[in-house]
Each structure stands twice: as structure tokens, then as C-alpha cells.
C-alpha positions as CSV (number, residue, x, y, z in Angstrom):
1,X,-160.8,39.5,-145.6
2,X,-161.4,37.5,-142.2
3,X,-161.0,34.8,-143.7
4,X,-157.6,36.0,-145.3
5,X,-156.2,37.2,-141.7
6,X,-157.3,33.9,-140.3
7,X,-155.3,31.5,-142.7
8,X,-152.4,33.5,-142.5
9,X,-153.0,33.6,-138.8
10,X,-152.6,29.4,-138.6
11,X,-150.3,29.4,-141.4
12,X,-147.5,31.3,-139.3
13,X,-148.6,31.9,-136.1
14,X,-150.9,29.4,-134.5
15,X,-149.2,26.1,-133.0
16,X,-149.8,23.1,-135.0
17,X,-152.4,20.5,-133.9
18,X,-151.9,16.7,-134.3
19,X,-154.6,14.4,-133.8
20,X,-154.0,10.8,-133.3
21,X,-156.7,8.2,-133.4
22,X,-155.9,4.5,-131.8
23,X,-157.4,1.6,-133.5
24,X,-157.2,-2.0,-132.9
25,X,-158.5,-4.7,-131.4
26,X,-160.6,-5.0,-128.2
27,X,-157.9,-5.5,-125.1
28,X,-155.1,-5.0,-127.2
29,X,-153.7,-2.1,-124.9
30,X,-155.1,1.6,-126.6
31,X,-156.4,2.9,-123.3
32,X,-153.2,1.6,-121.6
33,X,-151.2,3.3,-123.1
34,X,-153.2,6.5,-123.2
35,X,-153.0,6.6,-119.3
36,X,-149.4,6.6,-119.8
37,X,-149.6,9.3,-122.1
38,X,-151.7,10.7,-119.7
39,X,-149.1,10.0,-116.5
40,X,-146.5,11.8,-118.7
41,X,-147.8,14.5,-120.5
42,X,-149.7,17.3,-118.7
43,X,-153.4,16.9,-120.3
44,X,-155.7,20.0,-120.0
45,X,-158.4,17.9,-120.8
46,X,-159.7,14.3,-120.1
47,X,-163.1,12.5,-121.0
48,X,-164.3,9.5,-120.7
49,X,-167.1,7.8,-122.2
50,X,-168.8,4.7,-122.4
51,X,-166.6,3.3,-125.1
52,X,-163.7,5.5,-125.8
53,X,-161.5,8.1,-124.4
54,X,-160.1,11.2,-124.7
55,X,-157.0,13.3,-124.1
56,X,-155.9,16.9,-125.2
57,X,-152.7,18.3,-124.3
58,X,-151.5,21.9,-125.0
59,X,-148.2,23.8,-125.1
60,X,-147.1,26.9,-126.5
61,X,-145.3,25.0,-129.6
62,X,-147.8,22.4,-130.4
63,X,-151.6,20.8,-129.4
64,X,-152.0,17.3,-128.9
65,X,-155.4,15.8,-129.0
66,X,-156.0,11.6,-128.8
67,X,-159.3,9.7,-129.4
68,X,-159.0,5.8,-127.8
């Protein structure tokens, strides 16, 4: 029944997530333009790593999370 209620719940209710994963080549300009994502677009959260970076943004219509 949960499980029901909970579908239902993201179906109609819950704002819509999009991921977005960069890929490319080494220095071709992913994290660049991440940071100007970043400068742009009020992210919640921000992590970086050793190799890659992260970004997640949310709103009240939609979540945005990006993997460099």
C-alpha cells in the first residue's frame, strides 16, 4: 500500500528530477562550464572530489543534479 501512495506521490506530486552526466575528453571544458552553472544557478549542494564534481540544485518545480 506504501508503495501504492508513494508512486502516486512522484507521479503527481513530487517535482521532477533530471540528472545530467558530462562526458568528454580531459580539458575539454566540463568543469568550466559547471562553475558557470554554478555562478548562475543557486546550488544547495557542491562537492568536490579528486576527479569529478558535483552540483545539485533545487526549486519548488524541478531538481537538478550534475556529475563532472
Amino acid at each position: 500500500m506504501f508503495t501504492l501512495l508513494s508512486g502516486l506521490y512522484n507521479l503527481y506530486v513530487a517535482p521532477p528530477v533530471f540528472r545530467i552526466l558530462m562526458i568528454g575528453f580531459e580539458r575539454s571544458g566540463k568543469t568550466a562550464l559547471l562553475e558557470c552553472m554554478k555562478a548562475k544557478v543557486a546550488f544547495d549542494q557542491t562537492h568536490l572530489t579528486d576527479s569529478r564534481s558535483m552540483g545539485r540544485a533545487r526549486r519548488t518545480t524541478a531538481s537538478l543534479r550534475l556529475l563532472d
